[in-house]
PLY file of the C-alpha trace (Angstrom):
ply
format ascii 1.0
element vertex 443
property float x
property float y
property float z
element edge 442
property int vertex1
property int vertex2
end_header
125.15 73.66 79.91
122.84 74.45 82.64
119.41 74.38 82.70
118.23 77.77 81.91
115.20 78.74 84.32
112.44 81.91 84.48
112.99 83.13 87.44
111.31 86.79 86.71
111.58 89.80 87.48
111.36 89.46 91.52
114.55 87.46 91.95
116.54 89.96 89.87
114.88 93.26 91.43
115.37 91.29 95.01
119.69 90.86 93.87
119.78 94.34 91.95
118.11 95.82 95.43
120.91 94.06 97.69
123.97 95.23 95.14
122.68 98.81 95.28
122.51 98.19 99.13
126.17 96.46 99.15
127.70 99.44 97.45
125.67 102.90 99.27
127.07 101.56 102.60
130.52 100.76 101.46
131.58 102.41 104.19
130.24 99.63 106.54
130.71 96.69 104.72
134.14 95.93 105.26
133.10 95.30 108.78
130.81 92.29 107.56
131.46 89.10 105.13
133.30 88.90 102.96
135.91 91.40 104.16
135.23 90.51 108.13
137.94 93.66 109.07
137.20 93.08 113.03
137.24 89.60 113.09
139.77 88.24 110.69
143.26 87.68 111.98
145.94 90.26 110.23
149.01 89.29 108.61
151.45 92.35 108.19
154.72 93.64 109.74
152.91 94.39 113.02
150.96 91.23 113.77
154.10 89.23 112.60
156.30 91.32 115.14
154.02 91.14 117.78
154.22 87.02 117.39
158.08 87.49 117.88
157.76 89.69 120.97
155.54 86.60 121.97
157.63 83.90 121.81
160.70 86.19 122.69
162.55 86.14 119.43
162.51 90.21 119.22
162.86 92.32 122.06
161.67 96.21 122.75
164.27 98.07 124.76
162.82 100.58 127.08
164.64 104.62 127.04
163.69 106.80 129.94
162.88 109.74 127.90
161.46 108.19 124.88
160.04 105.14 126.26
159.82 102.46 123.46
159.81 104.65 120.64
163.45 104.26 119.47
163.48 100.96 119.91
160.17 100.07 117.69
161.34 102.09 114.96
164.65 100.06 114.40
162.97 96.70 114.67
160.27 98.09 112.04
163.26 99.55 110.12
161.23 102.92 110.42
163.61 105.72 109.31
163.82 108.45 111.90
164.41 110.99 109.15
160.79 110.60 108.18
159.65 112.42 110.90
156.48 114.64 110.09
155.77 117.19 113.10
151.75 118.14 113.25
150.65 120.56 115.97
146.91 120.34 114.86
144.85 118.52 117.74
143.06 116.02 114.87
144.19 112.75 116.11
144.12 110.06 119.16
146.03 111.93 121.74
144.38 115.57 120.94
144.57 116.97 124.85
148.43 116.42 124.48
148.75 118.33 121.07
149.49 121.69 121.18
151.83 123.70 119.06
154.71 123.61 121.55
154.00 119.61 121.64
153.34 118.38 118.58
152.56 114.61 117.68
155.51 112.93 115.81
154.62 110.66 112.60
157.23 108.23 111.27
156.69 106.20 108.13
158.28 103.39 105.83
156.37 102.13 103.07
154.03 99.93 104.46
153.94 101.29 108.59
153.00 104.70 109.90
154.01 105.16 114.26
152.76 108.36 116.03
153.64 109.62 119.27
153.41 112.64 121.42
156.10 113.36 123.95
154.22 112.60 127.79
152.22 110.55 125.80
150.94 107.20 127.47
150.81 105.37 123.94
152.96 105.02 120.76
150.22 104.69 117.77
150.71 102.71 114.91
148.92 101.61 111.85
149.54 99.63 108.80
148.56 98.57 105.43
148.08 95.15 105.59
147.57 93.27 102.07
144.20 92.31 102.87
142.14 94.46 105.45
144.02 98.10 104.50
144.67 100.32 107.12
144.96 97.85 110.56
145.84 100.03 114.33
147.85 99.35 117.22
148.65 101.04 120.59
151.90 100.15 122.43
151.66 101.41 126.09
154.30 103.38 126.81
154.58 102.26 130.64
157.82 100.16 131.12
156.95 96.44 131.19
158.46 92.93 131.32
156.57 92.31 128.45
155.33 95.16 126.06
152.83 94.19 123.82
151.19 95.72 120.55
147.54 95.82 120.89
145.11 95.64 118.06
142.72 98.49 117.84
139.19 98.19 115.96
136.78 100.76 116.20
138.38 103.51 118.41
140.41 104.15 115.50
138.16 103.01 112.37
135.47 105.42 113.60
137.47 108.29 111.98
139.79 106.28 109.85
136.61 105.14 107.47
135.17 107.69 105.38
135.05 109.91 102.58
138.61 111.07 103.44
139.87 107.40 103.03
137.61 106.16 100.07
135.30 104.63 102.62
138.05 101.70 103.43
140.16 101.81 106.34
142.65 104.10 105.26
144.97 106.67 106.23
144.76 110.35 105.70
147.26 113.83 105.39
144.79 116.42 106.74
145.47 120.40 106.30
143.55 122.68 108.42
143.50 125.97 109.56
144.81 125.94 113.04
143.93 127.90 115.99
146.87 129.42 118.31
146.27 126.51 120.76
146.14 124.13 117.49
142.27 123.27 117.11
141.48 123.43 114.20
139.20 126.42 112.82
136.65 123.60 111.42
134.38 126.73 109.85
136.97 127.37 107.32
136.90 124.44 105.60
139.90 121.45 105.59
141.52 119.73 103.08
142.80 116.38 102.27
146.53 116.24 101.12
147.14 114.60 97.70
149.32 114.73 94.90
147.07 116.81 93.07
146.93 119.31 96.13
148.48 122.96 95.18
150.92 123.82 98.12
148.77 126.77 98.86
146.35 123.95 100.64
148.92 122.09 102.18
150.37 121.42 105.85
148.03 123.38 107.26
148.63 122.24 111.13
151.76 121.16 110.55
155.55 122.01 111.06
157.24 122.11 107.62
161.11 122.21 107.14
162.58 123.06 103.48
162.75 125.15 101.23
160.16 126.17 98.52
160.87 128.98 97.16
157.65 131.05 95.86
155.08 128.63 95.91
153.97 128.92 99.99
152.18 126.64 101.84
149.83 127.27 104.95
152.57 125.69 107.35
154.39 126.72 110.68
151.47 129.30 111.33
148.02 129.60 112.84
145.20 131.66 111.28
144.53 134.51 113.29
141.02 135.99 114.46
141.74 138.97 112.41
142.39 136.75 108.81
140.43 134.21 106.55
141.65 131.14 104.61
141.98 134.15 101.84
143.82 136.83 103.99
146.31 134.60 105.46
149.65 135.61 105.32
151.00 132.16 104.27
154.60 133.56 104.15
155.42 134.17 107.83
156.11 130.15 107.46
157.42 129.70 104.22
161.10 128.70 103.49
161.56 127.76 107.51
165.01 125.28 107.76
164.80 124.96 111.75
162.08 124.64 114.13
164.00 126.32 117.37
161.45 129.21 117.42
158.74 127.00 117.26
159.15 124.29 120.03
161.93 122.34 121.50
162.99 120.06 119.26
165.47 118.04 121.49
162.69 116.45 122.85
162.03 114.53 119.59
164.41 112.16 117.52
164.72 114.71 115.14
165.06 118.21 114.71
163.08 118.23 111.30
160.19 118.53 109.87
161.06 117.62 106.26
159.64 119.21 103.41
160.05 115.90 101.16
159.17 113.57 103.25
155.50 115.16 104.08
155.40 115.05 100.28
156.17 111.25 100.02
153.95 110.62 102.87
151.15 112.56 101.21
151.68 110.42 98.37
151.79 107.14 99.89
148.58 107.58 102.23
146.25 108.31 99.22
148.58 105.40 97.31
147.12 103.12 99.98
144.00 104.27 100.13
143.73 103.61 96.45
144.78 100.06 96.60
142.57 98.81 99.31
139.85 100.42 97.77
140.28 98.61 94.45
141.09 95.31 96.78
137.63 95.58 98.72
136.25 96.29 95.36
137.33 92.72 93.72
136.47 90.94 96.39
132.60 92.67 96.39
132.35 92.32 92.79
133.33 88.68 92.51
131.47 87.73 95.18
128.27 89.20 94.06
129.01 88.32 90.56
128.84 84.63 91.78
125.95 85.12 94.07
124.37 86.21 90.79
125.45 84.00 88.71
124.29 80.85 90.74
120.79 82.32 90.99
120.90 82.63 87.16
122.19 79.16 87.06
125.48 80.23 85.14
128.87 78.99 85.38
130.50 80.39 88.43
133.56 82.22 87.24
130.88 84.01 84.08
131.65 87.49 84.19
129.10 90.11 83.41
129.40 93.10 81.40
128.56 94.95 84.78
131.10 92.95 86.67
133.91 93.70 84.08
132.98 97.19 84.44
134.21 97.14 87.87
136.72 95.27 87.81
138.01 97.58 85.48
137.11 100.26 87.31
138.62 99.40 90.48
142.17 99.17 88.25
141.97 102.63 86.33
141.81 104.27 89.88
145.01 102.25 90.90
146.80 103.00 87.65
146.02 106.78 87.78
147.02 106.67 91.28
150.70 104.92 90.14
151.53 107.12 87.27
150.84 110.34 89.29
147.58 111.74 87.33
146.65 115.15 87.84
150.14 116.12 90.29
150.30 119.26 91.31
153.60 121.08 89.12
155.74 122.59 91.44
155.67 126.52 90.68
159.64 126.64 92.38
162.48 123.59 93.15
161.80 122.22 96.48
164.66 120.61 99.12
164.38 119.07 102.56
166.34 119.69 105.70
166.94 116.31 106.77
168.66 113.27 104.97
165.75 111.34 103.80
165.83 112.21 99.96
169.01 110.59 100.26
168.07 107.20 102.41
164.69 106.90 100.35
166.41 107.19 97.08
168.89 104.46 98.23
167.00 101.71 98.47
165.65 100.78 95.35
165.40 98.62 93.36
167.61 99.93 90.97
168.14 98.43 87.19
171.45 98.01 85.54
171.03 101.48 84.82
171.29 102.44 88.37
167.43 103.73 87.62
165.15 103.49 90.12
161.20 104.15 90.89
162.82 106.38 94.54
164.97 108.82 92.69
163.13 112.02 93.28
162.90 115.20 90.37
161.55 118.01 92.75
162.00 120.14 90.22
158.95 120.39 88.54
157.08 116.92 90.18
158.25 114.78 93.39
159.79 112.11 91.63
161.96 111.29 88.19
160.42 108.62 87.13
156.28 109.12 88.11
155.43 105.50 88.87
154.83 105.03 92.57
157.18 102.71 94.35
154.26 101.18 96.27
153.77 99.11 92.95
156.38 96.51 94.92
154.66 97.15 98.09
153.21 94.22 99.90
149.83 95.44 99.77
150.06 96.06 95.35
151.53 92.40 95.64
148.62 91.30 97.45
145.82 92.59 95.21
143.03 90.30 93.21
144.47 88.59 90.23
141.47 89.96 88.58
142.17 93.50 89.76
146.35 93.23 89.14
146.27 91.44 85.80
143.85 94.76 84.57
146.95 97.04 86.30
149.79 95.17 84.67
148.03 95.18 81.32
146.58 99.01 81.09
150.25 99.90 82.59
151.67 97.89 79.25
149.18 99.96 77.43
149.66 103.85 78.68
153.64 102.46 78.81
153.65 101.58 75.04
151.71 104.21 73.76
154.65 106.91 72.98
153.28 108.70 69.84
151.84 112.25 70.83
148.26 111.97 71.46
145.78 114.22 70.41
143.92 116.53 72.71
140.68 114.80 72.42
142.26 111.91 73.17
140.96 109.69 76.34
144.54 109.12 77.19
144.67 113.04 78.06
145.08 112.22 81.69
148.77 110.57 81.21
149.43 113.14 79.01
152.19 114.67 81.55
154.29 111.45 80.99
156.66 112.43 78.07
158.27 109.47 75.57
161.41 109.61 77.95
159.02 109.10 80.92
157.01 105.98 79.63
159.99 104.54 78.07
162.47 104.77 81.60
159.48 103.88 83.68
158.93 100.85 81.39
162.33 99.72 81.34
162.87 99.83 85.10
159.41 97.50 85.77
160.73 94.91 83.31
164.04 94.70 85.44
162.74 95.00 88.91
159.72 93.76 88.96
159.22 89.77 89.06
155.26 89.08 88.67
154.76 90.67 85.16
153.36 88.72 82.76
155.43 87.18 80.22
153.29 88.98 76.86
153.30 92.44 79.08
154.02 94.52 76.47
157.84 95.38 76.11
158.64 92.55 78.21
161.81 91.06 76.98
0 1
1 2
2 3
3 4
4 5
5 6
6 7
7 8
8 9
9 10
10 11
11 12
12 13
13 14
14 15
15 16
16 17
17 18
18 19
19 20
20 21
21 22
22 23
23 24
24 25
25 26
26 27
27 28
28 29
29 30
30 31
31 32
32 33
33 34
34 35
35 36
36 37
37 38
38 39
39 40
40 41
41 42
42 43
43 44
44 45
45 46
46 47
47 48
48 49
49 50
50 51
51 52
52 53
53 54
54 55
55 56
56 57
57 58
58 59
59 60
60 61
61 62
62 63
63 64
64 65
65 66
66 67
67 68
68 69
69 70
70 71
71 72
72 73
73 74
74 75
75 76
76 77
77 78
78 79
79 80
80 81
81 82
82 83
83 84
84 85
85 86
86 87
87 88
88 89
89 90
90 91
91 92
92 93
93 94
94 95
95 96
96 97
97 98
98 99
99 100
100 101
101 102
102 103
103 104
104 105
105 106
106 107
107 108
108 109
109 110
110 111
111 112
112 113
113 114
114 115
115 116
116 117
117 118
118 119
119 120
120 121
121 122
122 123
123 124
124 125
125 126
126 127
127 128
128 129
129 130
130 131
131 132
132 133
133 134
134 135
135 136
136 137
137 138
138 139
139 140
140 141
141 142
142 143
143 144
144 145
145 146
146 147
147 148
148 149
149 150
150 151
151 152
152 153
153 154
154 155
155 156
156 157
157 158
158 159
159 160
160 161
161 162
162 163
163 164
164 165
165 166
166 167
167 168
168 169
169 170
170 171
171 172
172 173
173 174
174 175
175 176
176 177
177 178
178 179
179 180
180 181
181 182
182 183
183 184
184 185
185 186
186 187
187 188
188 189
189 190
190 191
191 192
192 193
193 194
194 195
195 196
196 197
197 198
198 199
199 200
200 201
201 202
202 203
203 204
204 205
205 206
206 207
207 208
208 209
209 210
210 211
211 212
212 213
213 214
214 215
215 216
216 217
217 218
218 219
219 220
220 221
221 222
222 223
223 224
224 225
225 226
226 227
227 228
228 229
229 230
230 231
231 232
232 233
233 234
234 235
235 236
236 237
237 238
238 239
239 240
240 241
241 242
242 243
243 244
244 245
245 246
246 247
247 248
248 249
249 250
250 251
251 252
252 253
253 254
254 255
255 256
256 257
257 258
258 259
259 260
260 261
261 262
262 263
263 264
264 265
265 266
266 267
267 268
268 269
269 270
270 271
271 272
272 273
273 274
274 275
275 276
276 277
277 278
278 279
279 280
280 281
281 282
282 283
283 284
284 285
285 286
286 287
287 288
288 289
289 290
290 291
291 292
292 293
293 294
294 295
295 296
296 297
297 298
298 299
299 300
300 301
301 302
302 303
303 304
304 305
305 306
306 307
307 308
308 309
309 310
310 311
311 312
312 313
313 314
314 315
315 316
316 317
317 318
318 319
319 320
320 321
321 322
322 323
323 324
324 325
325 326
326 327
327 328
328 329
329 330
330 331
331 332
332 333
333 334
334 335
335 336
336 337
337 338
338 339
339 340
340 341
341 342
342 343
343 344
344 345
345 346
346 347
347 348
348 349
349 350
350 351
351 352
352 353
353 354
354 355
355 356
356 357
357 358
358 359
359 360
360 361
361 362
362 363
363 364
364 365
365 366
366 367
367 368
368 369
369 370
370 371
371 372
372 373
373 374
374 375
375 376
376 377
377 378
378 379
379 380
380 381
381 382
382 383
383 384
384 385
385 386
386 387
387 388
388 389
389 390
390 391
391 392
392 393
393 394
394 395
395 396
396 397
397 398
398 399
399 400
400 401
401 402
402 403
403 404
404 405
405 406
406 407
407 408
408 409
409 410
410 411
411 412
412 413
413 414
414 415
415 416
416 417
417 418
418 419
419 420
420 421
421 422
422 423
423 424
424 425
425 426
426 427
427 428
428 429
429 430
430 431
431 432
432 433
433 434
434 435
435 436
436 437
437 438
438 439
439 440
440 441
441 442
């Protein structure tokens, strides 16, 4: 064993100073060691297809009206019927936006490409494993060789905050929207969850589907005359076609669709969520050994303080997997376009033809409420410290199929039934290859 030493009460106020430091500007560390976001090299889709654009193994093919839109989204296998129309001037290209032009959002489960029609860029970003939410431009100017730039802090200046859990992240924002789009900032805005009621949501945004009662604030601007109480939010409710609104035959798609904002809504805060608790490991381990070799302890000693985080930073990722707090849909909801169907096909499925895709909006988004993003690259990719704490408090909410009592701290899974924890468990021991071999259940 080590030497033990005295080294007072300066050495520990001097570490306990630079840890309180370390975690009020969270929102700037990932800039700096050991996260290094500018400077480290990416590895995701993007960076990997940019290599093959390169060295000429993949090719974008130019289209006079749509420059290299179309041709991005099938190499990124980017489903065009996950298009997302939002007329609110809150991004990149905001003197193009306006509610007769609205930016375009497309989406698979680890890529997110926006684009404008007369735009000069296509914007992308993605969740790479290790540095979260990573941007890219693609000038739309026809070229001999098109290239995917990397974008730093153009794009992490408003994609690094509170809205994003203070990682680089992505966002769903509602707002109130002006008749020319801008946003009517002194009413408030909202971040678009799960948990958000469908009175807050799509604010700013085209919305195709139907809802029935429950009304959202999309497909309309707040006039002078109305507040964010007044509004009439059902001159835009239960729209199926947009040819009122704008043209739509200048965009790949006619839709809007109802269930795909919902899964993108979903999968932005699912993200968020997962770098967070990444950035979070790798903080806490590394102070926990800066600590730990001023104290003269064994490097991998872990602290009561740094188990607390650890554990910490997994609760928020297992709350965020089983759907905690989701908004209950007050009517069924269904989508004008045929993305339910193309998500829900592509599994994995078990030998039950179950699968983590196949959506319920009935009462909730999906049948089985644990988020497919749990065999996402970036889940994959998490701390073993971080994933093992997952895996094992998933075993334990899983397992746990007597009724609870009110009082009880598992309260907050309380909307999975017996059916629920059993199906979800079932389908995780089939189709998912990493967990461990005493995860509870496991076979």
């Amino acid at each position: 064993m080590p030497k033990r030493r005295n080294y007072g009460s300066g050495i520990l106020a001097l570490l306990a100073g630079l840890l309180v430091t370390n975690i009020a500007l969270a929102q700037f560390d990932f800039e700096r060691e050991p996260i290094s976001y500018n400077d480290a090299t990416p590895e995701n889709p993007i960076s990997r297809l940019q290599r093959q654009l390169a060295n000429g193994e993949q090719q974008l093919e130019y289209s006079p009206r749509d420059g290299y839109l179309p041709s991005l989204l099938e190499l990124l296998e980017v489903p065009v019927e996950s298009q997302g129309l939002v007329f609110s001037k809150t991004s990149l290209q905001v003197r193009r936006i306006t509610p007769r032009n609205p930016r375009a959002i497309y989406f698979n489960d680890d890529i997110y490409v926006g684009h404008v029609p007369g735009g000069d860029l296509v914007e992308i970003s993605v969740a790479d494993p290790h540095l979260g939410a990573v941007f890219y431009t693609l000038n739309q100017r026809e070229t001999a060789k098109p290239s995917l730039q990397r974008q730093t802090h153009q794009c992490t200046q408003c994609h690094v905050g509170s809205m994003t859990k203070n990682v680089p992240g992505h966002m769903v924002r509602s707002v109130y929207p002006g008749a020319d789009g801008r946003p009517e900032l002194k009413h408030g805005s909202f971040i678009t969850t799960p948990a958000s009621p469908l009175k807050e949501r799509w604010g700013g945004w085209y919305v195709t589907g139907t809802h029935g009662r429950d009304h959202h604030l999309g497909n309309t601007t707040i006039r002078s005359s109305e507040s964010p109480n007044s509004i009439d939010r059902g001159r835009g409710a239960n729209v199926t076609e947009l040819s009122s609104y704008l043209d739509t035959g200048r965009y790949l798609s006619p839709h809007s669709d109802l269930v795909a904002l919902m899964v993108l809504e979903h999968q932005t805060e699912m993200h968020n969520l997962i770098t967070a608790a990444h950035f979070q490991a790798i903080h806490t381990q590394t102070d926990a050994l800066a600590m730990n070799r001023a104290l003269e302890r064994e490097d991998d000693f872990e602290s009561d303080s740094t188990l607390r985080r650890l554990d910490n930073a997994a609760e928020k990722v297992v709350e965020g997997l089983l759907f905690v707090g989701e908004y209950r849909l007050k009517s069924p909801v269904l989508g004008t376009s045929d993305f339910t169907k193309t998500f829900a096909s592509r599994g994995p499925q078990d030998d039950q033809g179950r699968s983590l895709r196949q959506f319920d909006l009935q009462t909730r988004m999906f049948k089985f409420p644990c988020s497919y993003l749990i065999y996402s690259e970036a889940f994959q990719a998490l701390p073993s410290a971080v994933k093992s704490r997952v895996y094992a408090r998933l075993g334990e909410i899983l397992m746990n199929e007597e009724p609870r009592n009110s009082d009880s701290e598992e309260d907050k899974f309380a909307q999975l039934s017996q059916a629920d924890r059993r199906a979800i468990r079932e389908i995780l021991q089939v189709t998912l290859d990493d967990l461990p071999p005493d995860w509870p259940g496991a076979p």
